[in-house]
N, C-alpha and C positions, 0 to 999 in steps of 0.2 A: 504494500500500500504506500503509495505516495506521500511525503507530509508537506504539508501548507505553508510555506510561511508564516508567519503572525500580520496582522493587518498594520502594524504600525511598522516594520520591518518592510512590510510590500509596499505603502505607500512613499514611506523614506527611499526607497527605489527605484520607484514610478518619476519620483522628484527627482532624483539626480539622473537619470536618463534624459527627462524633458531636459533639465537645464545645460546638459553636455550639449542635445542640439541645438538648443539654443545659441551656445558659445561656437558651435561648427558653424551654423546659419552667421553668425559674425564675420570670421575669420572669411566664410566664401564672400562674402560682402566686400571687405576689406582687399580680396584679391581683387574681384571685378573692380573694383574701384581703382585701384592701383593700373590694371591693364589699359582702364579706358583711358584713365590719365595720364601713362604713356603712349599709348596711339593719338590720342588728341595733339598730347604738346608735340611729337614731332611730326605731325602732318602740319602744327601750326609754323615749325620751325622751319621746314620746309620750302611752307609758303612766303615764308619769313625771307630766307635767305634769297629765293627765284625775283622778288618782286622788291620788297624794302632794303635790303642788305645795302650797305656801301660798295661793296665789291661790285654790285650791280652798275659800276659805274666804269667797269674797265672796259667791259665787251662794247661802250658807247661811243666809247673813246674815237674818235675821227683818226689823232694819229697821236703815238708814241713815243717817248723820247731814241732819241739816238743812241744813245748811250747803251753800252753789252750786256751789262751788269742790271742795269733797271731793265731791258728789256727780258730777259732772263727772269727776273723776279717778277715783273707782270705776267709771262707767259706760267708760271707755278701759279701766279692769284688767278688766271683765267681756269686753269686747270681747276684748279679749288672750285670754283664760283659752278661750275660745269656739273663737278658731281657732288655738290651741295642740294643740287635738284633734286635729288636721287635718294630714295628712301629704300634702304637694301636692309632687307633681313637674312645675315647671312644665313643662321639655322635651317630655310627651308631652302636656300637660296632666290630669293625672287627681291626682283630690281621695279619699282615703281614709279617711275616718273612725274612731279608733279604736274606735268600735262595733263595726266588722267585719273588726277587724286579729286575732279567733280565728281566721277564714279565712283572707279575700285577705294578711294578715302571716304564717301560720304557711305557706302556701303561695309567698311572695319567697323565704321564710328554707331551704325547703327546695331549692326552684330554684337557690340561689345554693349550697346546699350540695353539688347535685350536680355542679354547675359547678367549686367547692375542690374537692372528690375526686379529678375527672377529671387537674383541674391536676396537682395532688401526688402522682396514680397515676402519669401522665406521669412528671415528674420522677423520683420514687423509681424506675422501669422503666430511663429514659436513664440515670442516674449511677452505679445498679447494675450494670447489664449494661457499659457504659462501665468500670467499676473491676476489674471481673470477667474482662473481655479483655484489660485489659492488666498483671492481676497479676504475671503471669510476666516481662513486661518489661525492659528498661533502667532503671538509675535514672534517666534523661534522662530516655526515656519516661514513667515513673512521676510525675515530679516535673512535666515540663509536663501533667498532665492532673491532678494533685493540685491544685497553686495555680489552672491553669484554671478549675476547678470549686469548689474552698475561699472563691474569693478576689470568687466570687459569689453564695454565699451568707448569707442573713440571718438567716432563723428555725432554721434546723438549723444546729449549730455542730457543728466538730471536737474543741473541747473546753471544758473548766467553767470556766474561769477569767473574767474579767469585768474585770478590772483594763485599765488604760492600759501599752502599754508603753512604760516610762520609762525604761530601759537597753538599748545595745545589748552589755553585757556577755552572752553566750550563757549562760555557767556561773549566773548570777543570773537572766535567764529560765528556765533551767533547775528550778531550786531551785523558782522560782512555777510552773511546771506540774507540776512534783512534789507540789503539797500537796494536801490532798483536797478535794471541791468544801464550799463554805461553804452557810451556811444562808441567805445572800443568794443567793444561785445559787442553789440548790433554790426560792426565793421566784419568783425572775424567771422560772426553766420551768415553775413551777406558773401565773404568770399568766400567761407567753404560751400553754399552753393551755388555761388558760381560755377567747382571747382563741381560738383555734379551736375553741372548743365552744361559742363565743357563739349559733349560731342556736339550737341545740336548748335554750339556759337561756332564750335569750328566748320561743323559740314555749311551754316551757310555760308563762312567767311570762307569758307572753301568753292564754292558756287560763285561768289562775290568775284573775289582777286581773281578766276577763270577768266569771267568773262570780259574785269577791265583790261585783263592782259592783249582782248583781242583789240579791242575799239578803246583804249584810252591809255594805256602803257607803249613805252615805246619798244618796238621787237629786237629783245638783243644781239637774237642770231638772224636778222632779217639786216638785207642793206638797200638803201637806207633805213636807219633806226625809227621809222615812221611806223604807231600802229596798224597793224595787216589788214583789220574792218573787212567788208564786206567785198572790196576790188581785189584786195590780194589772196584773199582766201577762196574766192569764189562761189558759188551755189551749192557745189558738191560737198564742201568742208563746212562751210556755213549750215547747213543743214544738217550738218555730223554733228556738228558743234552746239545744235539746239537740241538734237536729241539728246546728248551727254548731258545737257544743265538740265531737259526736264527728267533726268534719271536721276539725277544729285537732287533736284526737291520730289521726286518719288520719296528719296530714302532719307532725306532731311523731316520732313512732313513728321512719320510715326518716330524717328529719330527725338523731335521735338516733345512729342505726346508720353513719350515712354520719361523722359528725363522730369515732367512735369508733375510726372506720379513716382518717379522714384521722390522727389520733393516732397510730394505726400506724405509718403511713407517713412522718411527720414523723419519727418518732423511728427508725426506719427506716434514714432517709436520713442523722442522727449518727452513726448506730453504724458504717457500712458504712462511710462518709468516714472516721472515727477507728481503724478497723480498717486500714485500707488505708496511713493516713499512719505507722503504727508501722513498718511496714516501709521506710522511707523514712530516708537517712542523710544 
């Protein structure tokens, strides 16, 4: 015959399983988050280099110094400037070209967005439903699944304050989470969501710099350096070139939508933490 657990034994168990997922649903979070934030910043770096860069200003150049030595060191900055374009993962081996980073970049950016969603749909589902069952609880209870879960948190915080804490006087921490949130705090959750709505600012700013590269930037590798527009490019390319931007707002569009509700759910996941620890003595 089988024997049972005890019910306080199976539920003390039941609880440290949710809360392990819970801290797994983080950590995958955390990854996404990290990924999209490096495919974002070097598509934006990218675009960076191709278009704003200084270096963008040797290929302009009319003519050269004479000189063997400057010439020499220009042709190394040309070189530079050339495969700066060029977004190469060696790992799979595959070479991107910012040329066609309105597609194959606004399509990583949305892959990876629906990837952060899934993460922080996750997360926000565990730590809710988690806080939800054991409201009624024990203080014991309450407080090991409160710090369990608080105490692995990074981008969702329990509360605004920002400072070090430099006293273990309680009554003087006290007083500092009594005051209201400052205009530095409001600065820091306005750029950390930024910093999760990075795909959807880059895929357009990705769309964006495309298409002034055609008709308002001047062509580096075109002579003369006069925008290509619609005479140099012709009909055939000109209409390549529109199907590519409206493929970049296909996947910019749900790109947008998805980062809008990762937002939700980010803030989501403050509110319900910071609700749950009031109750807490």
């Amino acid at each position: 015959m089988v024997e049972r657990a005890p019910a306080e034994d199976l539920t003390t168990s039941v609880l440290t399983v949710r809360l392990q997922g819970a801290r797994e649903a983080i950590n995958r979070t955390r990854l996404a988050f990290l990924i999209a934030t490096i495919a974002s910043l070097s598509i934006f770096i990218t675009e960076w280099n191709a278009y704003l860069s200084w270096y963008r200003r040797f290929p302009l150049k009319e003519i050269f110094p004479g000189n063997p030595v400057t010439d020499e060191v220009i042709r190394k900055v040309l070189q530079q400037y050339v495969e700066s374009r060029v977004i190469t993962i060696s790992l799979l081996g595959i070479h991107v070209g910012v040329s066609d980073l309105a597609v194959l970049g606004t399509l990583a950016l949305f892959v990876c967005s629906i990837w952060l969603f899934f993460s922080i749909r996750r997360e926000n589902h565990a730590i809710g439903s988690l806080l939800m069952d054991t409201l009624e609880a024990s203080q014991e209870v309450r407080k090991y699944v409160y710090y369990g879960i608080s105490s692995f948190l990074v981008f969702a915080t329990s509360t605004y304050i920002d400072d070090p804490i430099s006293t273990l006087d309680k009554k003087k921490r006290e007083q500092v989470l009594d005051k209201p949130q400052s205009f530095a705090s409001r600065f820091l959750r306005f750029a950390l969501a930024t910093l999760f709505v990075l795909p959807a600012l880059i895929s357009i700013s990705t769309i964006v710099f495309d298409i002034l590269s055609v008709y308002v930037l001047q062509a580096a590798f075109a002579y003369p350096h006069e925008p290509l527009g619609l005479k140099v490019l012709g009909i055939h390319y000109s209409i390549r070139l529109l199907i590519m931007e409206l493929v970049g707002i296909g996947f910019f569009i749900p790109t947008a939508y998805l980062c809008a509700k990762i937002l939700r759910f980010l803030d989501s996941i403050s509110r319900i933490v910071r609700e749950y620890s009031q109750g807490l003595q």
